[in-house]
C-alpha beads as a LAMMPS data file, in Angstrom:
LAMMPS data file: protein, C-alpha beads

89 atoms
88 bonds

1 atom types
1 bond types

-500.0 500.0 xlo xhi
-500.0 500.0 ylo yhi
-500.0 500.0 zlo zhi

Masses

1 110.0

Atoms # bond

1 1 1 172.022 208.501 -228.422
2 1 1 174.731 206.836 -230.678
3 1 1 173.478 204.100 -233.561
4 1 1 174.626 200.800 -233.314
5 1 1 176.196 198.961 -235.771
6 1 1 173.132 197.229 -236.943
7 1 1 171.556 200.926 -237.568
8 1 1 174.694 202.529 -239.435
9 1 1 174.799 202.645 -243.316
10 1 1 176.989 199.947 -245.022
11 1 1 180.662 202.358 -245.439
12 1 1 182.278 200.269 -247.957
13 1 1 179.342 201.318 -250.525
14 1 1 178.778 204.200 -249.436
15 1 1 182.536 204.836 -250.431
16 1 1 181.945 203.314 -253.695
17 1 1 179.237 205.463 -254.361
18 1 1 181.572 208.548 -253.312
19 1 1 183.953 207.402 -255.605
20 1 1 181.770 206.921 -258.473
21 1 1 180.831 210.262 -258.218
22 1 1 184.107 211.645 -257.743
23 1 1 184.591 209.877 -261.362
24 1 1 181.463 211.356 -262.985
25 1 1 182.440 214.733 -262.011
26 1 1 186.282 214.560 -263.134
27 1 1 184.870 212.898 -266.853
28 1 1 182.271 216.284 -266.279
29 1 1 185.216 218.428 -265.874
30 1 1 187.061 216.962 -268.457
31 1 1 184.164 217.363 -270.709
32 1 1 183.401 221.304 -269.561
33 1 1 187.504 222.354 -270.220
34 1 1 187.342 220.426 -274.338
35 1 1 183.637 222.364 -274.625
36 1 1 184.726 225.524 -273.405
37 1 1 188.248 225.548 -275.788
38 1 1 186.148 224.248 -278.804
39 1 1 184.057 227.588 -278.227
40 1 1 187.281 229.635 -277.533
41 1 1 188.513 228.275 -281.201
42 1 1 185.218 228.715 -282.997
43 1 1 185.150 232.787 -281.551
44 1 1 188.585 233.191 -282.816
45 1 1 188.032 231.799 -286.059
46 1 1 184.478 233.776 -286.073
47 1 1 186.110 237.221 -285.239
48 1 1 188.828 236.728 -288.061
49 1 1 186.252 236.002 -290.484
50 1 1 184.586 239.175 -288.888
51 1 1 187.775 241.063 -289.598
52 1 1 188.531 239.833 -293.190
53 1 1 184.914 240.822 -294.306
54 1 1 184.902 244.235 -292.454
55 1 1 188.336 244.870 -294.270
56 1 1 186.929 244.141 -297.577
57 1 1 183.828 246.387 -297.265
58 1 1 186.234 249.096 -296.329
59 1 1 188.368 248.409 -299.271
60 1 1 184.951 248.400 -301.379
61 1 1 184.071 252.002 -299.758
62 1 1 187.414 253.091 -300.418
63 1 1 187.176 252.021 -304.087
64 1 1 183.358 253.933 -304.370
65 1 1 184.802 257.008 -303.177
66 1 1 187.800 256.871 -305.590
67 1 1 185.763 256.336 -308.287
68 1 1 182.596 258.964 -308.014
69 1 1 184.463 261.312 -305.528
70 1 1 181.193 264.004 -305.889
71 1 1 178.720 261.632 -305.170
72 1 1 180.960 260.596 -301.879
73 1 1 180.641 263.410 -300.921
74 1 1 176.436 264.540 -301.845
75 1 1 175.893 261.309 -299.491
76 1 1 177.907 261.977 -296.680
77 1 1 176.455 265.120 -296.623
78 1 1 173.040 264.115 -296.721
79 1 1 173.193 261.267 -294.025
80 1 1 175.321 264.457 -291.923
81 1 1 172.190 266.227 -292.133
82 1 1 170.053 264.101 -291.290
83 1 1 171.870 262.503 -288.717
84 1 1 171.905 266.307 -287.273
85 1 1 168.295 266.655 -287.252
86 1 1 167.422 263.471 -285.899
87 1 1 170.236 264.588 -282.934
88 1 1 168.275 267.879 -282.506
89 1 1 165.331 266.370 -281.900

Bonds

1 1 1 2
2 1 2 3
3 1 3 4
4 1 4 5
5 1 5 6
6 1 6 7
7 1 7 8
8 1 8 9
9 1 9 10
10 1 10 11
11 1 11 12
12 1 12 13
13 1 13 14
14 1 14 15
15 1 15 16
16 1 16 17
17 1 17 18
18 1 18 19
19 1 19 20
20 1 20 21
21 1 21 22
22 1 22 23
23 1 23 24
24 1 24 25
25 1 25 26
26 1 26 27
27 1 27 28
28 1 28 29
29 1 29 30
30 1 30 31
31 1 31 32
32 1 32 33
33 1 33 34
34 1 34 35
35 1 35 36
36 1 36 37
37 1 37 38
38 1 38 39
39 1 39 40
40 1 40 41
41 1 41 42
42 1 42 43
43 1 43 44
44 1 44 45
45 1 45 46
46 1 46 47
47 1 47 48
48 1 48 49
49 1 49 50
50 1 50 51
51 1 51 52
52 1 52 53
53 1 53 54
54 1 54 55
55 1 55 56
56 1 56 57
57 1 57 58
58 1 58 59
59 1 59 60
60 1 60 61
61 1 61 62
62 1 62 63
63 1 63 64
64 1 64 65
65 1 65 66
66 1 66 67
67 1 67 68
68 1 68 69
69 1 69 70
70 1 70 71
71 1 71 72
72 1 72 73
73 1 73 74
74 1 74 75
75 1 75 76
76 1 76 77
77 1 77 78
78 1 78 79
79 1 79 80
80 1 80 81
81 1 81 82
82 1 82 83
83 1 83 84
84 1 84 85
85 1 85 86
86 1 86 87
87 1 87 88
88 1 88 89
């Protein structure tokens, strides 16, 4: 059976209420898209800072093994072995 006027919710809030959320969840989306680039620019800036210090400890190694060639060499045999018998297990 159909509701009568009387019985029906008032439309004319019930549209203002629509529309208030249709506000709060454009200010939401807004909000989301400036939160998720401020992430995208703090991993970028993270992963070149990543990539600076990465390229320095290489240099450092690089330097190391210049310098005290032997020695390079005792300790890359040494962690070779044991990185064999560790494997073998």
């Amino acid at each position: 059976m159909a509701k009568s006027d009387a019985e029906m919710p008032d439309h004319k809030s019930l549209n203002e209420d629509l529309q208030e959320i249709a506000e709060h969840l454009e200010t939401l989306r807004s909000n989301l898209d400036a939160l998720a680039g401020s992430i995208g620019a703090t991993g970028s800036h993270q992963a070149e800072a990543l990539n600076a210090q990465a390229g320095e400890a290489l240099g450092a190694m690089e330097d190391a093994i210049r310098r005290e060639p032997l020695k390079s060499v005792g300790i890359a045999l040494g962690v070779g072995f044991l990185l064999g018998v560790l494997m073998g297990r």
